[in-house]
C-alpha positions as CSV (number, residue, x, y, z in Angstrom):
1,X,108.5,78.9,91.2
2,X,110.3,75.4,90.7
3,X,110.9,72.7,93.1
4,X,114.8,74.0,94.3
5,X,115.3,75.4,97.1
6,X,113.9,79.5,97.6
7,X,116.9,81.8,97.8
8,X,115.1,85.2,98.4
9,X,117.2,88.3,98.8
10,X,117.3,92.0,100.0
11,X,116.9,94.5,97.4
12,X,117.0,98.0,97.9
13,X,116.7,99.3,94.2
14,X,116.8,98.2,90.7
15,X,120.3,97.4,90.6
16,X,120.2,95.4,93.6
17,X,117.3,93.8,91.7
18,X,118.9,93.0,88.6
19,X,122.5,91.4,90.3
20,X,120.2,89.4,92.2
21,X,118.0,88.2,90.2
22,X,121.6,87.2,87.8
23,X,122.6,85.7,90.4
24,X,120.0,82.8,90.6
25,X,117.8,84.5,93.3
26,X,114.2,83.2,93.3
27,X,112.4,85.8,94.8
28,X,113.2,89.7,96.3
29,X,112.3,91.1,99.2
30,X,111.9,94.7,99.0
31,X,112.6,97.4,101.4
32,X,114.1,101.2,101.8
33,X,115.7,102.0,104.9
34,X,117.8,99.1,106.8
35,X,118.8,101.8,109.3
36,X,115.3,101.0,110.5
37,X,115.5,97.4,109.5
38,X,113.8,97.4,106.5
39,X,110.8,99.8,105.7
40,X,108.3,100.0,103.2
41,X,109.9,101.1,99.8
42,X,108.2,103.9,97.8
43,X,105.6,103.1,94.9
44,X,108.1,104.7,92.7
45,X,110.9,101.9,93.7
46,X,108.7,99.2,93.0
47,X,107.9,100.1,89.7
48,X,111.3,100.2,89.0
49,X,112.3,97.3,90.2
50,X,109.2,95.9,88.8
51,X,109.7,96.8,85.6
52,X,113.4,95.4,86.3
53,X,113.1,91.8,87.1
54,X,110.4,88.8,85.9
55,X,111.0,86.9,89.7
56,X,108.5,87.7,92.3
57,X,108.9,90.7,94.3
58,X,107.2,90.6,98.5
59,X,106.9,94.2,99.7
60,X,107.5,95.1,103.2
61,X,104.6,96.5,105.2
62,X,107.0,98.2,107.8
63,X,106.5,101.9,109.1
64,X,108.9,102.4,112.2
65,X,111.6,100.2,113.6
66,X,110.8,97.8,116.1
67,X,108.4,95.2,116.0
68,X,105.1,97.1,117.6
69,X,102.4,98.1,114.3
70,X,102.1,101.9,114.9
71,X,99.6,103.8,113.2
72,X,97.8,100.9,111.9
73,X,95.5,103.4,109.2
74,X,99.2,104.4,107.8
75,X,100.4,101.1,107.0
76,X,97.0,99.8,105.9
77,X,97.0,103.2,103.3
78,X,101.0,102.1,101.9
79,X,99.2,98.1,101.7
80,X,96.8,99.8,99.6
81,X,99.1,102.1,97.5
82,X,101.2,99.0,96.9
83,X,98.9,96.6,95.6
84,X,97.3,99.5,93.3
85,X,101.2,100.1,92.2
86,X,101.0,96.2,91.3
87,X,102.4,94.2,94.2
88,X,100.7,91.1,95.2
89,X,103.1,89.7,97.8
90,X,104.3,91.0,100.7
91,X,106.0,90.8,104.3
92,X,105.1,92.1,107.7
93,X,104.6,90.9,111.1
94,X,103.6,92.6,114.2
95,X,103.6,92.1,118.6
96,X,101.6,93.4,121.1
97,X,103.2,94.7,123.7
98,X,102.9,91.3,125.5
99,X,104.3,89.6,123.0
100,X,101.7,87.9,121.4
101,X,100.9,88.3,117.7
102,X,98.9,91.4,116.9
103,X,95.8,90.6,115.6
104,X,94.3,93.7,115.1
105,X,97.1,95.3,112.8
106,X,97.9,91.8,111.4
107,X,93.9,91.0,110.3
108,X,93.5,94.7,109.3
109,X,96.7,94.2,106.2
110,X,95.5,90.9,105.6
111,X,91.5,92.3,104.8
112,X,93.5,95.0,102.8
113,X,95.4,92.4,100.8
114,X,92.5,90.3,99.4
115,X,93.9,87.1,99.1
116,X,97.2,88.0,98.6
117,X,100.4,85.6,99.5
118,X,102.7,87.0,102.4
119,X,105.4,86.0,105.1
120,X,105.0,87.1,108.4
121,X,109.2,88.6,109.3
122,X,111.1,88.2,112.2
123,X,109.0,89.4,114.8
124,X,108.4,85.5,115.5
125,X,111.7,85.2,116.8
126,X,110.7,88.0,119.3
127,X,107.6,86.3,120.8
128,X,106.6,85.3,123.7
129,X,105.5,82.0,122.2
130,X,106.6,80.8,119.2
131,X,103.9,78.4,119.1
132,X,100.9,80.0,120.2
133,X,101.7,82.8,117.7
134,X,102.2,80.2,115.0
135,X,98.4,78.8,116.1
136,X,97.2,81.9,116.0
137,X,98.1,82.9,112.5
138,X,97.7,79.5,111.1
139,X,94.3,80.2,109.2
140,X,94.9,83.3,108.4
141,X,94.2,84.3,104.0
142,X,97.3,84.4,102.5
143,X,100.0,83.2,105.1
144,X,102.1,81.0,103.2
145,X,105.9,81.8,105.0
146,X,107.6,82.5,108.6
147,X,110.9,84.6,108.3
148,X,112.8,83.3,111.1
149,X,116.2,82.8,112.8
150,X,115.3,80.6,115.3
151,X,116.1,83.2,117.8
152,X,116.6,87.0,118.5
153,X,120.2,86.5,118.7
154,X,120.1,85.0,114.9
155,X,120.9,81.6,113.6
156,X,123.6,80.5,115.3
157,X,121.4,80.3,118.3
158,X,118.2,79.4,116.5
159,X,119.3,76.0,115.0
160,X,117.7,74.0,117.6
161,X,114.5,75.9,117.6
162,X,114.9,76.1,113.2
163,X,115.6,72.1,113.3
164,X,112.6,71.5,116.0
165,X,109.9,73.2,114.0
166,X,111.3,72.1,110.3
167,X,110.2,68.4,112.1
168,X,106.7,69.7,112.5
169,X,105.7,70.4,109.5
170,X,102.5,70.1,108.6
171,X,101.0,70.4,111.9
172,X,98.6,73.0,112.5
173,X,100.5,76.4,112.4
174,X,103.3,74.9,111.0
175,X,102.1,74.6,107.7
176,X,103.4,77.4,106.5
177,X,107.0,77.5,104.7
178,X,110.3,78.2,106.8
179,X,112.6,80.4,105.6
180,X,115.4,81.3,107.2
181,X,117.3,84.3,107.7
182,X,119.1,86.4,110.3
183,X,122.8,86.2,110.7
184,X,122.8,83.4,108.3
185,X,125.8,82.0,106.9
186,X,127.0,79.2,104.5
187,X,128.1,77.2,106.8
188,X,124.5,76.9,108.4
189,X,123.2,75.5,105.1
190,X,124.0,71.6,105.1
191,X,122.5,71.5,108.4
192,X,119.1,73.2,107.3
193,X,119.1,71.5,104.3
194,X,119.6,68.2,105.9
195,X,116.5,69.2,108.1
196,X,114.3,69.7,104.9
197,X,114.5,73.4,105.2
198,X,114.2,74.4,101.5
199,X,114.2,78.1,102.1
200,X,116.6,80.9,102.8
201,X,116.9,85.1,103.3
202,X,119.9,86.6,102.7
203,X,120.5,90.4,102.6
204,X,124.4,91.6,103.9
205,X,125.4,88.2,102.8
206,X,124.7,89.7,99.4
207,X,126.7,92.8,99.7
208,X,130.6,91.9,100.7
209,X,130.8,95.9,100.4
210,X,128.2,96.8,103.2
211,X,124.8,97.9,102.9
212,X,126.1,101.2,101.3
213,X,127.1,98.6,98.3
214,X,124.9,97.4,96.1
215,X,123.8,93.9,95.6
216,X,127.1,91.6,94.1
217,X,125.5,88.9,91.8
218,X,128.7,87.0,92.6
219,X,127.9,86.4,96.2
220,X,124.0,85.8,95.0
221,X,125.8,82.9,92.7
222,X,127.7,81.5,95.4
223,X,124.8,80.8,97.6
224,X,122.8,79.5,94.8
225,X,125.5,77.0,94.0
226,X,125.1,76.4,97.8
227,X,121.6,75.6,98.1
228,X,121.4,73.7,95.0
229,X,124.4,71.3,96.0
């Protein structure tokens, strides 16, 4: 991946693959399922969208809506499936029900995963403590990203928190990349960017149809032009 800022984006399928990727998208995140918010796509759907695109493709390891791990031996078996299917980067991210970052489902995918690169998702903007979960994770094989909004609520609220942690970096859990996304808009961008941020998630702000629409590769271009401005 080059220097310019990461645009990653949603894709549901193939098509939504192929718009985004003409649309300048560096990087997919791939899901079935956003009833749920965002669930672990079938073998079959990654192969497709594999075979689809040359940009770098990060699974979801998701089984249930909700940010609590479930049947831990389930998600560990798709984590396994996946990577024999070809995937090698992926995105999941798990709370006890304190709150706290949980360990035992997170250290179980990671074993499973050998190495492999991932982002731990949203359920940071859920915790109890941002930074203690961040210290927790920090030495963890493989971390390399935080999907984040700054807050439950989304961006809008998150800024200060977004802007607060982008002016750690390099601190101990806060090594890893910030990428932000969760009721993200355009208008959030020069802020971010002027903070170093150099990474963004967009998924309905690909789709001016809806989620029942498929990817636009207009809307991908728009916030490429954005980013790289």
């Amino acid at each position: 991946m080059s220097n310019r800022a990461v645009l990653e984006v949603i894709a549901l399928d193939a098509e939504d693959a192929v718009a985004a990727q003409a649309g300048g998208a560096d990087r997919l995140e791939l899901v079935t399922d956003m009833a749920a918010d965002g669930l672990t796509p079938s073998r079959e759907t990654f192969a497709a969208i594999r075979s689809a695109v040359d940009i770098p493709l990060r699974v979801m390891l998701r089984v249930a809506d909700g940010f609590a791990a479930g049947d831990i031996d389930v998600l560990v078996g798709k984590a396994r499936d996946m990577r024999e299917a070809g995937a090698d980067e992926f995105v999941f991210g798990f709370l006890d029900e304190e709150g706290h970052a949980d360990l035992v489902a997170v250290e179980r995918l990671v074993a499973e995963l050998d190495g492999c690169r991932w982002t731990f998702h949203r359920a940071i903007d859920r915790a109890a403590d941002r930074d203690a979960l961040r210290r927790q994770l920090a030495e963890l094989p493989g971390l390399d990203t935080f999907l984040t909004a700054g807050s439950p609520d989304g961006v809008d609220a998150g800024i200060p928190v977004l802007l607060a942690e982008a002016a750690r970096t390099g601190e101990p859990g806060y090594r890893a990349k910030v990428l932000v996304g969760g009721g993200l808009h355009l208008r959030h961008l020069p802020r971010l960017r002027a903070a170093g941020i150099d990474a963004v998630h967009i998924g309905g702000a690909a789709r001016p149809g809806g989620w029942t629409a498929p990817v636009d590769a207009a809307a991908v271009r728009e916030w490429r032009e954005a980013l790289d401005a």
